[in-house]
N, CA, C and O atoms as a printed pandas DataFrame, in Angstrom:
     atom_number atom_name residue_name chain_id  residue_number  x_coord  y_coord  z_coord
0              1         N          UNK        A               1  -51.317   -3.683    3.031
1              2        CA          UNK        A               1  -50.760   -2.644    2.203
2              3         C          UNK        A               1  -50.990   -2.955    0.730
3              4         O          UNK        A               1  -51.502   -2.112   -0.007
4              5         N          UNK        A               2  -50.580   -4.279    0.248
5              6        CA          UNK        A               2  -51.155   -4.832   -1.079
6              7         C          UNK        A               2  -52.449   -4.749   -1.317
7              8         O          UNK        A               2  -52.554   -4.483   -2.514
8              9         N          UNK        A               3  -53.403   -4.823   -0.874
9             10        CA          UNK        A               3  -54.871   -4.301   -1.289
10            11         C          UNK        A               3  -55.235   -2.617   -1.139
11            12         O          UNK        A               3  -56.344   -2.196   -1.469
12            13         N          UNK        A               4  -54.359   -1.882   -0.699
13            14        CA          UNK        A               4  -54.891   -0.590   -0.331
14            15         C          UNK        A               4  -53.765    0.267   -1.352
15            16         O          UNK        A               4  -53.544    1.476   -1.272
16            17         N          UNK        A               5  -53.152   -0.651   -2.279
17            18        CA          UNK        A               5  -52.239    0.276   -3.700
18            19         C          UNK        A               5  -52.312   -0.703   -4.352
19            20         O          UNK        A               5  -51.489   -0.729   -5.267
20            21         N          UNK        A               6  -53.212   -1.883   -4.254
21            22        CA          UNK        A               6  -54.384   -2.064   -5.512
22            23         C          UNK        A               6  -53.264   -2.739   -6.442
23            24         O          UNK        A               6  -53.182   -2.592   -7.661
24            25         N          UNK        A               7  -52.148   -3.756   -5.368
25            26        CA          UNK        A               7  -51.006   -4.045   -6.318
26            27         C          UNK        A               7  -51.387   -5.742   -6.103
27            28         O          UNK        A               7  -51.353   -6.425   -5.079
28            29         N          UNK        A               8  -51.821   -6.158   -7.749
29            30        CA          UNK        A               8  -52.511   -7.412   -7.997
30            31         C          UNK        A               8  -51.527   -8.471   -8.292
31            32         O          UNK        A               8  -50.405   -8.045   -8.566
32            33         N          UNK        A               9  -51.672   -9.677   -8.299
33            34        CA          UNK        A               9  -50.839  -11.058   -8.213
34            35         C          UNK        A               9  -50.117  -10.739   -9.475
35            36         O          UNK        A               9  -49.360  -11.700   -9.614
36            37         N          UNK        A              10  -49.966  -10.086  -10.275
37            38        CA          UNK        A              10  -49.436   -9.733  -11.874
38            39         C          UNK        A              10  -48.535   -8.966  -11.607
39            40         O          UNK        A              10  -47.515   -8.917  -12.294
40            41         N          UNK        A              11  -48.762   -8.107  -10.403
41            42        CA          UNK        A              11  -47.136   -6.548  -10.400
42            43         C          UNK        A              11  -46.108   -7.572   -9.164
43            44         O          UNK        A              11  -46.171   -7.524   -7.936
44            45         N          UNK        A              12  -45.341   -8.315   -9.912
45            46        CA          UNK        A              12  -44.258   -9.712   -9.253
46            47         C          UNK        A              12  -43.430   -8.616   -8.896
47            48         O          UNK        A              12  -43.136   -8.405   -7.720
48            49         N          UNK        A              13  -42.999   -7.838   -9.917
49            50        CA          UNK        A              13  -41.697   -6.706   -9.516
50            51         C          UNK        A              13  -41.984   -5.897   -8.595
51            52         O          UNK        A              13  -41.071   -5.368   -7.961
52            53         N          UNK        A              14  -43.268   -5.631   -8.324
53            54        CA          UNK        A              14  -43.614   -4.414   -7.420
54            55         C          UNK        A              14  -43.349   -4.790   -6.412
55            56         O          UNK        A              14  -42.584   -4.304   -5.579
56            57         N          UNK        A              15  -44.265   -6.163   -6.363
57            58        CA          UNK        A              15  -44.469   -6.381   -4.950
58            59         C          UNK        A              15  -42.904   -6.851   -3.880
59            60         O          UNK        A              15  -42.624   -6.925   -2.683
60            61         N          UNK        A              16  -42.176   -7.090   -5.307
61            62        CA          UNK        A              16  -40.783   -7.972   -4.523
62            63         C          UNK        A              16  -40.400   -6.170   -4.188
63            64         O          UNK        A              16  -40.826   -5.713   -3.127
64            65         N          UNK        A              17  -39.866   -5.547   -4.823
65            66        CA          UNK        A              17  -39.422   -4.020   -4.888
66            67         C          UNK        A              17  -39.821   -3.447   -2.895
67            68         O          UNK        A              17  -39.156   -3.246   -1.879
68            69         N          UNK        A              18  -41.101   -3.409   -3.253
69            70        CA          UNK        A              18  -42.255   -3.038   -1.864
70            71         C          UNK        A              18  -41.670   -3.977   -0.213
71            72         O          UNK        A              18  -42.052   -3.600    0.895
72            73         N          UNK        A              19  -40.803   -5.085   -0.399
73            74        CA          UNK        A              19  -40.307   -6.506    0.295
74            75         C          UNK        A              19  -39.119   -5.623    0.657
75            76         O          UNK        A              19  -38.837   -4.887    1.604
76            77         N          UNK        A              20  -38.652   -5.921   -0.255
77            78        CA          UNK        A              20  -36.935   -5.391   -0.127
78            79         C          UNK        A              20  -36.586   -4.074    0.236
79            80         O          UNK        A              20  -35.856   -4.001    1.224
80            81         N          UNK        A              21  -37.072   -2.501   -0.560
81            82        CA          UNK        A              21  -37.065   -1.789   -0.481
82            83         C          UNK        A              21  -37.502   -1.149    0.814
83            84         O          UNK        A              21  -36.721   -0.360    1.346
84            85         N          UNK        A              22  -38.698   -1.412    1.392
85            86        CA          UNK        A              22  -39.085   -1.072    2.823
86            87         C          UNK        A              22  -39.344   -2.013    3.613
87            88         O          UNK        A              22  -40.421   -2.451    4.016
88            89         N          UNK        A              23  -38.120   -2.354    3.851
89            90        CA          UNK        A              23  -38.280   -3.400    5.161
90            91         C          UNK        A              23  -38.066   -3.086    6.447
91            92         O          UNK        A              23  -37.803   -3.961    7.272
92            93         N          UNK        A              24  -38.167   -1.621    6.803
93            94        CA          UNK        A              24  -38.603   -1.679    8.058
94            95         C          UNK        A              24  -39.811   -0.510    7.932
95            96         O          UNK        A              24  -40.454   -0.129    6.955
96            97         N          UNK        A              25  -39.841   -0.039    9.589
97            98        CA          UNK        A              25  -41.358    0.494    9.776
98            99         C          UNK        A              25  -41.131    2.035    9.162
99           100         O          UNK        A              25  -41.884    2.630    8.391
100          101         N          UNK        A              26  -39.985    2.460    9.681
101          102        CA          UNK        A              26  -40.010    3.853    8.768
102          103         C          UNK        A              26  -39.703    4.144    7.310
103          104         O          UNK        A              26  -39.946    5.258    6.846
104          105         N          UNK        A              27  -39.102    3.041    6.474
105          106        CA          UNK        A              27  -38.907    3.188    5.608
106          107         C          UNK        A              27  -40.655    2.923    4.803
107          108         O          UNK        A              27  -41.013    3.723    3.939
108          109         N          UNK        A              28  -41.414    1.969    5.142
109          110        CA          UNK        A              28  -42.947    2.048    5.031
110          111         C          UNK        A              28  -43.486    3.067    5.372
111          112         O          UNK        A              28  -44.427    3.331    4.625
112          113         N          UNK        A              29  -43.255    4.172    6.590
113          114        CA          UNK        A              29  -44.306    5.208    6.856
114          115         C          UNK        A              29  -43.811    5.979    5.488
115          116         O          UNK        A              29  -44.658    6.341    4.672
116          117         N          UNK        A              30  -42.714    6.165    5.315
117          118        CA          UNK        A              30  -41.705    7.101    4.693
118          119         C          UNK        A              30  -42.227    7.269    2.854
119          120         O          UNK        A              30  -42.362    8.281    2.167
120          121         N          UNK        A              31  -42.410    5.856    2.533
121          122        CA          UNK        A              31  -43.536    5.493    1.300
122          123         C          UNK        A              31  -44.342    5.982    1.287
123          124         O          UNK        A              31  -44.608    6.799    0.405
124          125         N          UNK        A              32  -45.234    5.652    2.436
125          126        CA          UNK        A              32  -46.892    5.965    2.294
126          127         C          UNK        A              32  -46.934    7.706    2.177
127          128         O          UNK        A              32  -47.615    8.273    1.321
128          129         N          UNK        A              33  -46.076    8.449    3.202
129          130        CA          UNK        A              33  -46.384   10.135    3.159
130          131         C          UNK        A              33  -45.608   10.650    1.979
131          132         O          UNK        A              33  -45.293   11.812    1.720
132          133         N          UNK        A              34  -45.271    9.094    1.052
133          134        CA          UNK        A              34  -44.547   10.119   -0.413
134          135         C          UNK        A              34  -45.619    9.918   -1.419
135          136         O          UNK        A              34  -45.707   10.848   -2.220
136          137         N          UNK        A              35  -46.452    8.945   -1.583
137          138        CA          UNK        A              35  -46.897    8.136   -2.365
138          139         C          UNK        A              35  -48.069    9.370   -2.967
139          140         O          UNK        A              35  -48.796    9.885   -2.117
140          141         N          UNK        A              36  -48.138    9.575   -3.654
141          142        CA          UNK        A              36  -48.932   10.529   -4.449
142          143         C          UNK        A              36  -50.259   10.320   -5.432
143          144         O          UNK        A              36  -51.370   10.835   -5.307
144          145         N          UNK        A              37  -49.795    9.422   -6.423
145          146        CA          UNK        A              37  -50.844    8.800   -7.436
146          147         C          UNK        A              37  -50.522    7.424   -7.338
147          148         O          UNK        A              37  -49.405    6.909   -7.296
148          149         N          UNK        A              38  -51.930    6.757   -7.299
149          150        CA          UNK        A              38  -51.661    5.070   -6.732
150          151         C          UNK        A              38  -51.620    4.648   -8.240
151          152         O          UNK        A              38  -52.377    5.307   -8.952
152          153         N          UNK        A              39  -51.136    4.009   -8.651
153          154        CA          UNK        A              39  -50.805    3.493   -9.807
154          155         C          UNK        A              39  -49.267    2.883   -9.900
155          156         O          UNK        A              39  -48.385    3.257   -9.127
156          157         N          UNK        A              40  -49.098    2.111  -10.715
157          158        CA          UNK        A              40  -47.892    1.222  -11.208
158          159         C          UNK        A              40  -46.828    1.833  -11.249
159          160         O          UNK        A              40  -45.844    1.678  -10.526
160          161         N          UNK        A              41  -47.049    2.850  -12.448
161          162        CA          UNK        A              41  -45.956    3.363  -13.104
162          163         C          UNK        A              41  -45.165    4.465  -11.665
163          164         O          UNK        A              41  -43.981    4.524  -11.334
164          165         N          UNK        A              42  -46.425    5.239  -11.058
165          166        CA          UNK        A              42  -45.845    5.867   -9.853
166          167         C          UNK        A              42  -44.989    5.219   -8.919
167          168         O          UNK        A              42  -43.938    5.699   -8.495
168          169         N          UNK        A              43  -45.504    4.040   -8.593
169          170        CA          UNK        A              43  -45.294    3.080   -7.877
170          171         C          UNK        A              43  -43.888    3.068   -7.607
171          172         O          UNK        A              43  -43.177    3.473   -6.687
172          173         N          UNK        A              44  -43.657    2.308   -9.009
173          174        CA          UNK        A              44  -42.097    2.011   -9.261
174          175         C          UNK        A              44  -41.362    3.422   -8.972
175          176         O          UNK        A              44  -40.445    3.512   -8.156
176          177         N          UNK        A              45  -41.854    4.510   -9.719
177          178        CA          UNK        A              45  -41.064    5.502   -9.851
178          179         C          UNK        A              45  -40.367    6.095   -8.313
179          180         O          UNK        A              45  -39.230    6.465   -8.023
180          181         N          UNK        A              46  -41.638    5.981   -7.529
181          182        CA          UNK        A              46  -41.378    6.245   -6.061
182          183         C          UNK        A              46  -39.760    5.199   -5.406
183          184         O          UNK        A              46  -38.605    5.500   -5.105
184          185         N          UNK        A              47  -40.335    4.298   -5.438
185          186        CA          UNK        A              47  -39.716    2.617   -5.125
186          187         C          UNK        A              47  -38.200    3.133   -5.653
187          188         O          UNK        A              47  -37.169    3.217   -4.985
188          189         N          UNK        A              48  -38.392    3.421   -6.947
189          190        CA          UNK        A              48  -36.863    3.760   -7.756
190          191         C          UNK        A              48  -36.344    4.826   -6.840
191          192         O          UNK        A              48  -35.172    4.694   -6.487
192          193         N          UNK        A              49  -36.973    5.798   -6.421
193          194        CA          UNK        A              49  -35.850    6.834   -6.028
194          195         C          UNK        A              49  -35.890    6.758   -4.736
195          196         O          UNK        A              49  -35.007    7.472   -4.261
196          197         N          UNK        A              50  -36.645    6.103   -3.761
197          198        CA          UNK        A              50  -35.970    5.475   -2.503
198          199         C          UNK        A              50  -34.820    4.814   -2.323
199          200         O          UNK        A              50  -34.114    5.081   -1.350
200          201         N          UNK        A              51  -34.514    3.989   -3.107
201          202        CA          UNK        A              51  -33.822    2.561   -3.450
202          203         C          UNK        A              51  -32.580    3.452   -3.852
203          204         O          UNK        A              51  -31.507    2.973   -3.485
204          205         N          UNK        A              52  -32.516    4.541   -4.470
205          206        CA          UNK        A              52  -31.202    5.159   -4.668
206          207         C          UNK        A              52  -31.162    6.351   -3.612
207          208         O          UNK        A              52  -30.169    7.080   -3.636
208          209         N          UNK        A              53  -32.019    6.564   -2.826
209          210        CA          UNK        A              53  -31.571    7.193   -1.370
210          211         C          UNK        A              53  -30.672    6.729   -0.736
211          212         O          UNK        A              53  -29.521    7.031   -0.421
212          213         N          UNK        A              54  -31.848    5.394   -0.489
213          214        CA          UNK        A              54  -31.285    4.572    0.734
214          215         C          UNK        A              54  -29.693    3.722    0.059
215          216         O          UNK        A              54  -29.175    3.111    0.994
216          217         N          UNK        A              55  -29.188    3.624   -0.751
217          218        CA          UNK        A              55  -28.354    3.134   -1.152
218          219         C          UNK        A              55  -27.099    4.526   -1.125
219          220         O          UNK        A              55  -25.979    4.140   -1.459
220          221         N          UNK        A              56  -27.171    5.605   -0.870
221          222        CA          UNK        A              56  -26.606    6.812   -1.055
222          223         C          UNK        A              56  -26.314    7.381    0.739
223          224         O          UNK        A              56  -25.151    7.517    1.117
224          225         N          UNK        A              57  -27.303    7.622    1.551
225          226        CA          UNK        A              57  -26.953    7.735    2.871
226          227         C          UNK        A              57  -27.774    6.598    3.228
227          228         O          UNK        A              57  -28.375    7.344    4.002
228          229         N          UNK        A              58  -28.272    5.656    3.362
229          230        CA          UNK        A              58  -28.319    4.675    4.623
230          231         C          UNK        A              58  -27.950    3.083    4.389
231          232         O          UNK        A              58  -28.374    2.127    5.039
232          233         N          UNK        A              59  -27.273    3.077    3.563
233          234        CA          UNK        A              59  -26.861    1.391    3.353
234          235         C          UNK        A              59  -26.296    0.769    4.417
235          236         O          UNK        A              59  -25.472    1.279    5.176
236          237         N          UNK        A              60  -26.717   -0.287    4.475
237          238        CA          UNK        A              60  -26.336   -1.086    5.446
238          239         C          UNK        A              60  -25.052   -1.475    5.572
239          240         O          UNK        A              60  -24.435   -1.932    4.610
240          241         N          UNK        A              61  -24.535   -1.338    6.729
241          242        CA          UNK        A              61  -22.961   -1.113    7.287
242          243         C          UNK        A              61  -22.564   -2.407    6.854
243          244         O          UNK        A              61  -23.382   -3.324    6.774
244          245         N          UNK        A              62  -21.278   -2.553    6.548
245          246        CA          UNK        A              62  -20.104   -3.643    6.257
246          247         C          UNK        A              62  -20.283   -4.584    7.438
247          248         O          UNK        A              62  -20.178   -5.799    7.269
248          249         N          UNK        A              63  -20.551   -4.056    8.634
249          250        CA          UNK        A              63  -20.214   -5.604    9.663
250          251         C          UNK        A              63  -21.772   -5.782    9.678
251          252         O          UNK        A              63  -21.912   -7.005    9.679
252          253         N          UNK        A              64  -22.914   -5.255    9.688
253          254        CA          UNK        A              64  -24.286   -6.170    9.545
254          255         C          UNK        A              64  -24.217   -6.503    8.224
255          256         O          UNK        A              64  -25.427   -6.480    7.998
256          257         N          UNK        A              65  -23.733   -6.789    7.203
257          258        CA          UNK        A              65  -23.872   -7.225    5.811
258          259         C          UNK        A              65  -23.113   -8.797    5.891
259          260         O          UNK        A              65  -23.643   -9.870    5.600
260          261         N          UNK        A              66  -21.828   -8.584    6.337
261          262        CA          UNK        A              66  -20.920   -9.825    7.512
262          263         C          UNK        A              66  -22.023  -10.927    8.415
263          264         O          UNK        A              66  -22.184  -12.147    8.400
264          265         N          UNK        A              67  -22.540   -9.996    9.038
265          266        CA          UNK        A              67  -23.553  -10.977   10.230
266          267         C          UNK        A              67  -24.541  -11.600    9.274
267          268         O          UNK        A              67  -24.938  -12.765    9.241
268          269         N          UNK        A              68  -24.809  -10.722    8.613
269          270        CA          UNK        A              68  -26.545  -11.493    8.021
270          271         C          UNK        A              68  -25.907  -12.554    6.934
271          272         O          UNK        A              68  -26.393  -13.675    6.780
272          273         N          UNK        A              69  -24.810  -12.096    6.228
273          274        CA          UNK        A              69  -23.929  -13.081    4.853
274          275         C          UNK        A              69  -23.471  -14.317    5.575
275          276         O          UNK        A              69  -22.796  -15.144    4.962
276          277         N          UNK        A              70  -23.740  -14.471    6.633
277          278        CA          UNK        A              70  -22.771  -15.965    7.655
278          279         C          UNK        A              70  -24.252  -16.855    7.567
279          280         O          UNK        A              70  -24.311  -18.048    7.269
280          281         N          UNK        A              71  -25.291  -16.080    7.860
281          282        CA          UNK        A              71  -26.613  -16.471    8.543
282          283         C          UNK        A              71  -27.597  -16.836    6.996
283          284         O          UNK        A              71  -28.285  -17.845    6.842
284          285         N          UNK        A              72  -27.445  -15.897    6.147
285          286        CA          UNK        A              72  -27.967  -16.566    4.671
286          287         C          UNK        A              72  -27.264  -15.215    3.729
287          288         O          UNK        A              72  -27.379  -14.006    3.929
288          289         N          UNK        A              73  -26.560  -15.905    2.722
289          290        CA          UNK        A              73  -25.888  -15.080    1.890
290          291         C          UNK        A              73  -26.533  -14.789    0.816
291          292         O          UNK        A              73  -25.880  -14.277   -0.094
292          293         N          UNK        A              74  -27.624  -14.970    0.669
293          294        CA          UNK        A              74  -28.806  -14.482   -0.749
294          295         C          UNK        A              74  -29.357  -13.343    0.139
295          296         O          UNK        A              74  -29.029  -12.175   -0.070
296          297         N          UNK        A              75  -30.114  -13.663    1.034
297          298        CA          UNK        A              75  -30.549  -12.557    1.840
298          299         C          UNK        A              75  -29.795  -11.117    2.314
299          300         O          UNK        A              75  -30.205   -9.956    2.340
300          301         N          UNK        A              76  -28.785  -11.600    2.596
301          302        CA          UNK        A              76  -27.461  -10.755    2.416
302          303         C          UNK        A              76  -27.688   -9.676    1.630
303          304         O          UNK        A              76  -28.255   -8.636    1.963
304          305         N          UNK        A              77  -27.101  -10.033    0.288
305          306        CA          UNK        A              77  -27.144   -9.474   -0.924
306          307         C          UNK        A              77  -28.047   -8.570   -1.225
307          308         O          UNK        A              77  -27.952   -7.407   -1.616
308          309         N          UNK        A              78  -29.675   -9.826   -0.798
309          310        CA          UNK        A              78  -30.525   -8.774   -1.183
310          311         C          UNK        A              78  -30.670   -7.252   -0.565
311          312         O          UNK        A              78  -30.760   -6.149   -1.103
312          313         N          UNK        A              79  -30.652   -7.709    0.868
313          314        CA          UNK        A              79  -30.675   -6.121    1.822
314          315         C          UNK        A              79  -29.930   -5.047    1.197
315          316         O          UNK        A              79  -30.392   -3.953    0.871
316          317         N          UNK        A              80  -28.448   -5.550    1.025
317          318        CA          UNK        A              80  -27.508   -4.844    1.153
318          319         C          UNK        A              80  -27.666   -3.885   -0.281
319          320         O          UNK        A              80  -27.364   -2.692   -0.281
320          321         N          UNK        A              81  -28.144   -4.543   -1.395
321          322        CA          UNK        A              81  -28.064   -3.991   -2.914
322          323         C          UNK        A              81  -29.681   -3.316   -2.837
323          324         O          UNK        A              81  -29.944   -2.279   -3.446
324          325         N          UNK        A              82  -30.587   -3.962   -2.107
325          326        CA          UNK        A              82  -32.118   -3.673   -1.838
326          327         C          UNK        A              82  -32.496   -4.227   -3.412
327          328         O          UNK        A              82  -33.153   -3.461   -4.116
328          329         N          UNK        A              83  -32.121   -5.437   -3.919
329          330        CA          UNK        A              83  -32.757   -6.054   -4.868
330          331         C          UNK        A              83  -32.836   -7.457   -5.353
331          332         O          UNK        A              83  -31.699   -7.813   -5.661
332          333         N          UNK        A              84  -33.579   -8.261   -5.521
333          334        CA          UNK        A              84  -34.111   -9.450   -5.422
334          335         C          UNK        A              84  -32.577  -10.155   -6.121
335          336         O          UNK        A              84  -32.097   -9.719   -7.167
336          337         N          UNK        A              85  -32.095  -11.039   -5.504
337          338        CA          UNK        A              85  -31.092  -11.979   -5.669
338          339         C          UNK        A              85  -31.254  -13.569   -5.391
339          340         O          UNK        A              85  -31.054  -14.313   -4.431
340          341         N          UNK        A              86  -31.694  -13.698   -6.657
341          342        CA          UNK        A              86  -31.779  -15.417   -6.338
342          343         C          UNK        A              86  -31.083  -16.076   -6.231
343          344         O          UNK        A              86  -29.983  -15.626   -5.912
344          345         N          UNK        A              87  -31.196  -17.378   -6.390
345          346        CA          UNK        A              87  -30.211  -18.550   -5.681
346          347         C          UNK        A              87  -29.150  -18.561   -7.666
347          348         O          UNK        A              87  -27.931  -18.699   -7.777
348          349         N          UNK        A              88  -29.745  -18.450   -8.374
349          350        CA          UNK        A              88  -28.898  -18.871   -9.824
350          351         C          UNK        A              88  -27.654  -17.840   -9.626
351          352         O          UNK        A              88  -26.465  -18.111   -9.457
352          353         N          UNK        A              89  -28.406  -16.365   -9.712
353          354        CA          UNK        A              89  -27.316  -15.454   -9.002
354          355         C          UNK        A              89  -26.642  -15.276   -8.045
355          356         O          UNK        A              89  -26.185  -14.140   -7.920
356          357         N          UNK        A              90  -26.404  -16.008   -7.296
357          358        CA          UNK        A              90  -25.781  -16.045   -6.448
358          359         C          UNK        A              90  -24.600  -16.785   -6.294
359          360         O          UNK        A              90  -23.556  -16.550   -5.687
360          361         N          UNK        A              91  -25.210  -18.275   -7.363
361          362        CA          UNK        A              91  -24.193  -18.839   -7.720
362          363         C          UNK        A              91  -23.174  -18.274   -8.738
363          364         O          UNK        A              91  -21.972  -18.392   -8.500
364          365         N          UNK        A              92  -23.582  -17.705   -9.790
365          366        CA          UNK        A              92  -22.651  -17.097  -10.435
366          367         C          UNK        A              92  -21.758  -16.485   -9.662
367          368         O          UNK        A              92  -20.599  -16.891   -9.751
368          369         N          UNK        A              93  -22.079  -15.287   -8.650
369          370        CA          UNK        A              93  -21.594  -14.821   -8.018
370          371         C          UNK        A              93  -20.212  -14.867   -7.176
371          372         O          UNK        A              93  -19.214  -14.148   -7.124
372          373         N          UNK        A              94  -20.654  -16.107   -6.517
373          374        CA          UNK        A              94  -20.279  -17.179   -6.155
374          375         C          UNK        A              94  -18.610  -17.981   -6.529
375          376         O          UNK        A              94  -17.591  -18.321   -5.926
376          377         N          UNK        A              95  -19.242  -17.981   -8.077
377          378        CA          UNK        A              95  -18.649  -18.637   -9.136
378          379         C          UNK        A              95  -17.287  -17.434   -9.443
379          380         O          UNK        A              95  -16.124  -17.818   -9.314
380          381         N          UNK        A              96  -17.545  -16.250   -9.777
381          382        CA          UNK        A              96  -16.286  -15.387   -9.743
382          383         C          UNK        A              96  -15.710  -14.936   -8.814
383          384         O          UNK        A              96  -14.876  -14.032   -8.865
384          385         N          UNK        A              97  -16.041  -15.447   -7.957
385          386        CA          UNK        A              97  -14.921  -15.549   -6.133
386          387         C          UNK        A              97  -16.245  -14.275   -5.755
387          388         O          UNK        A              97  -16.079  -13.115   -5.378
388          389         N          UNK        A              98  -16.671  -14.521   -5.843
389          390        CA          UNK        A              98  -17.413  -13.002   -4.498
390          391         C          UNK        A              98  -17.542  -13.721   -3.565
391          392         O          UNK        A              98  -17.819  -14.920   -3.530
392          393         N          UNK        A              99  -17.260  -12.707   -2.438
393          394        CA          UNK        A              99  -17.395  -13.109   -0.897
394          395         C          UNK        A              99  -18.144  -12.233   -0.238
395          396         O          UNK        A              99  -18.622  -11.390   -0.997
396          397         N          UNK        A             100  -18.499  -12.073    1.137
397          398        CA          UNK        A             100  -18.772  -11.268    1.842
398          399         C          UNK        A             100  -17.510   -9.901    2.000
399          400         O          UNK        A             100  -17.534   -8.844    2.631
400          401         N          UNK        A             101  -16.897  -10.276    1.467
401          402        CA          UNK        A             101  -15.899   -9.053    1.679
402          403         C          UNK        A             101  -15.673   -8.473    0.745
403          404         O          UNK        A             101  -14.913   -7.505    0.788
């Protein structure tokens, strides 16, 4: 998919965005039959208003956010918000009592 939208070792945001954002198979078909002009700026723009779909009707339910937060709690995060959460952030996080709950 990275060679066929021409997204090079330089678009770091895209490609994490492209990870997180469609991680499963329909949310990928669902891209490709939106995707219009291959370019960056589209790119994102697409990426952006999925990411506030799927955060609007399909976020991931409270007890799989539970299961996956026991199993790795960065990963967690990331699904659940659909955006790259590293380990520094997490500690902060962390750090002002956030929990899985």
């Amino acid at each position: 998919m990275s060679l066929m939208l021409n997204v090079g070792p330089d678009a770091r945001d895209i490609r994490n965005a492209l990870q997180i954002i469609l991680n499963n198979v329909e949310r990928r078909n669902a891209f490709l039959n939106r995707i219009v002009n291959v370019n960056a700026q589209d790119i994102s723009i697409l990426l952006y208003k999925m990411k506030n779909d799927y955060l609007k009707y399909d976020q991931l339910s409270n007890e799989d956010f539970i299961k996956l937060y026991v199993v790795n709690p960065i990963e967690a995060l990331s699904v659940y918000f659909l955006e790259t959460v590293d380990v520094h952030n997490y500690w902060e996080w962390r750090a002002v009592g956030g929990t899985s709950y």
